[in-house]
C-alpha positions as CSV (number, residue, x, y, z in Angstrom):
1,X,-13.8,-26.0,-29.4
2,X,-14.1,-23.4,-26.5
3,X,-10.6,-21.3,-25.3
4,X,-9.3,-22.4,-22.8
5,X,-7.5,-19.9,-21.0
6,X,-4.1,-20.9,-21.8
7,X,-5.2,-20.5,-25.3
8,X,-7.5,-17.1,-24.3
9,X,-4.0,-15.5,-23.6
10,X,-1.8,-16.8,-26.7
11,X,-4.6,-15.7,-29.0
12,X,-4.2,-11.8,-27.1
13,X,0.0,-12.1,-27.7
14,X,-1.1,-12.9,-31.0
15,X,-3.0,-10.8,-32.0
16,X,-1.1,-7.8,-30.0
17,X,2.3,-9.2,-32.1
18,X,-0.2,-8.5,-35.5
19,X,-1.2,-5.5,-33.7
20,X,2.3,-4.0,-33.5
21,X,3.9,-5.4,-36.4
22,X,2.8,-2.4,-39.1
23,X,4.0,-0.1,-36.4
24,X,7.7,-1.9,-36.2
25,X,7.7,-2.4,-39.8
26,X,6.9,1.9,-40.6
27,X,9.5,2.9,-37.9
28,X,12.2,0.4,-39.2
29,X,11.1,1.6,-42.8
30,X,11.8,5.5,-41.4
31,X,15.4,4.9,-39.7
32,X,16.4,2.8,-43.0
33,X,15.5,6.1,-44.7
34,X,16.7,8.5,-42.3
35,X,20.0,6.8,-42.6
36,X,20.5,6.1,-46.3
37,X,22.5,7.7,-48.3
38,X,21.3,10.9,-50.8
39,X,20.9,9.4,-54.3
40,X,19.6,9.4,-57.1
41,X,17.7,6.4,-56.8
42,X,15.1,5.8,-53.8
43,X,16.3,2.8,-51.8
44,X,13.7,0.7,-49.3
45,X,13.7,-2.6,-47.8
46,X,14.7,-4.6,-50.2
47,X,17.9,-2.6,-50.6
48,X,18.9,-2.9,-46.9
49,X,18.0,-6.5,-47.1
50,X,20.4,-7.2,-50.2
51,X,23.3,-5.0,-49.1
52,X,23.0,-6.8,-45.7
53,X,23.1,-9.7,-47.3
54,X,26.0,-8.6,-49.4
55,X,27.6,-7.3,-46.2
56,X,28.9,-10.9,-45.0
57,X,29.7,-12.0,-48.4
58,X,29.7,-11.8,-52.3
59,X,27.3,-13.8,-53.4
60,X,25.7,-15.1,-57.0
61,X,22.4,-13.5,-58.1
62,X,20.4,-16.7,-57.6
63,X,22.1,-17.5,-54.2
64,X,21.2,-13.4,-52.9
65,X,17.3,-14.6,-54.5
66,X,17.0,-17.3,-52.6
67,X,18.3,-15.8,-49.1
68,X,15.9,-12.9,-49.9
69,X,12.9,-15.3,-50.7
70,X,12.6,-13.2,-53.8
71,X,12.1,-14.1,-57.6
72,X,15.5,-13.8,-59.6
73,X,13.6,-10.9,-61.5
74,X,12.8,-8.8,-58.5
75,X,16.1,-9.0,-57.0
76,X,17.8,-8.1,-60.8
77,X,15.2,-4.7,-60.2
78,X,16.6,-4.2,-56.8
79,X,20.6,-4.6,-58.0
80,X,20.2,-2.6,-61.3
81,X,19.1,-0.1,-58.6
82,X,21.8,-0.8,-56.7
83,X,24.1,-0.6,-59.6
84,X,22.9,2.2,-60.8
85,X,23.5,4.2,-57.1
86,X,27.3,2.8,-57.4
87,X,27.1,0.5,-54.2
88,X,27.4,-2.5,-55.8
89,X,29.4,-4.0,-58.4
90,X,28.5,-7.2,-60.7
91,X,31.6,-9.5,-62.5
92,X,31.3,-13.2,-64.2
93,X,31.9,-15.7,-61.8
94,X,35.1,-17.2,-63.1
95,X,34.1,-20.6,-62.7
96,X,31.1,-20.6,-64.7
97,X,30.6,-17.9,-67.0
98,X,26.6,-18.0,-66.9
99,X,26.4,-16.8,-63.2
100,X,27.2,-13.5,-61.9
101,X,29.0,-12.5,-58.8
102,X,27.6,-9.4,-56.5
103,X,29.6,-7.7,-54.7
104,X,29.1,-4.2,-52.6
105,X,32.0,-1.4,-54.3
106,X,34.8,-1.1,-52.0
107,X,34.2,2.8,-53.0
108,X,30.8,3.1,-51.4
109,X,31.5,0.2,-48.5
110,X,32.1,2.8,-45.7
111,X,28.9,4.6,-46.6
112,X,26.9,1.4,-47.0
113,X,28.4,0.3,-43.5
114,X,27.0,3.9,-42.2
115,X,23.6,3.6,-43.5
116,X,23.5,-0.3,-42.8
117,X,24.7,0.6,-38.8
118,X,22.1,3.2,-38.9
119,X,18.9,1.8,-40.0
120,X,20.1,-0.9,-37.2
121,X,20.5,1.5,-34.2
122,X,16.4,1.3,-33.0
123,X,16.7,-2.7,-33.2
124,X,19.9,-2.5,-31.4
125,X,19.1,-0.4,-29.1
126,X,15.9,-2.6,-28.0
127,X,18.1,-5.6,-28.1
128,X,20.6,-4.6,-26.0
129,X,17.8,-3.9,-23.2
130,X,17.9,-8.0,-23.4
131,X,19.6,-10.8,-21.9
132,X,21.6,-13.2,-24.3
133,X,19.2,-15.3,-23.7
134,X,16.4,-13.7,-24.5
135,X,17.8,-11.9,-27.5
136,X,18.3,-15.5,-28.8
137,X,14.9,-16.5,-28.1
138,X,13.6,-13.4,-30.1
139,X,15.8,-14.3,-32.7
140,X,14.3,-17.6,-33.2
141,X,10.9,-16.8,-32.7
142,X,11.4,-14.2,-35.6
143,X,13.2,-16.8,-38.1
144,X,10.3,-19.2,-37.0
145,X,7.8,-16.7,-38.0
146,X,9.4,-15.9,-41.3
147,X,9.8,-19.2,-41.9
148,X,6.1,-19.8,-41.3
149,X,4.9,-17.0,-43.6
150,X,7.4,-18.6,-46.2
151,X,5.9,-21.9,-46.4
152,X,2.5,-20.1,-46.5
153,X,3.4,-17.5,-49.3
154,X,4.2,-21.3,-51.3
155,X,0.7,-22.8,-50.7
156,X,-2.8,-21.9,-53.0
């Protein structure tokens, strides 16, 4: 089937989005560094993700797994790094014994709000530059796309 040019043009934004991707991804990589915290341990991505996860809420180690799209084993790596740095702190869950509650230390919460607000400021600077509107549609179009590469990453 030939392009038509309707389709010409979404192939281009397409291929422009996979174009710039690496680039967004490298420079959101740098500000998370340039804004974490000095320890002993290096942090990346997956350590912004869970702490922003853990931001809004406690949560159980499976429940943080499955927000991240990660395997329970990767994201017990990424907390006894966590652990290890001090930021976050792990306690039975009262109500059943066999889980375990994360939660970031209230001791390192203001530095983890620092380097969290940091590694945000290119992101929020850009979406400020936006409508409401607009900033919603990006939003969705993202979680679409996520979403998209999720049910892909499932498939053989």
């Amino acid at each position: 089937m030939a392009d038509t040019p309707s389709s010409s043009g979404h192939n281009a934004m397409c291929l422009r989005v996979m174009q710039l991707m690496p680039q967004i991804a490298r420079g959101l990589r740098r500000s998370q560094d340039l804004a974490a915290p000095q320890t002993l341990t290096p942090l990346g991505p997956r350590h912004v993700a869970a702490l922003g996860q853990l931001r809004e809420e406690p949560l159980t180690v499976g429940a943080l797994a499955g927000r991240l799209g990660l395997t329970l084993s990767t994201v017990s790596g990424v907390l006894a790094d966590l652990d290890r740095a001090g930021f976050v702190t792990r306690t039975s869950d009262t109500g059943d014994r066999r889980r375990t509650i994360v939660r970031i230390s209230p001791a390192k919460s203001a530095e983890i709000e620092q380097w969290l607000d940091g590694a945000a400021q290119p992101m929020s600077r850009v979406l400020d530059q936006l409508a409401p509107d607009e900033q919603a549609v990006f939003l969705k179009a993202m979680g679409m796309l996520a979403a998209e590469l999720r049910v892909h990453d499932t498939q053989p």
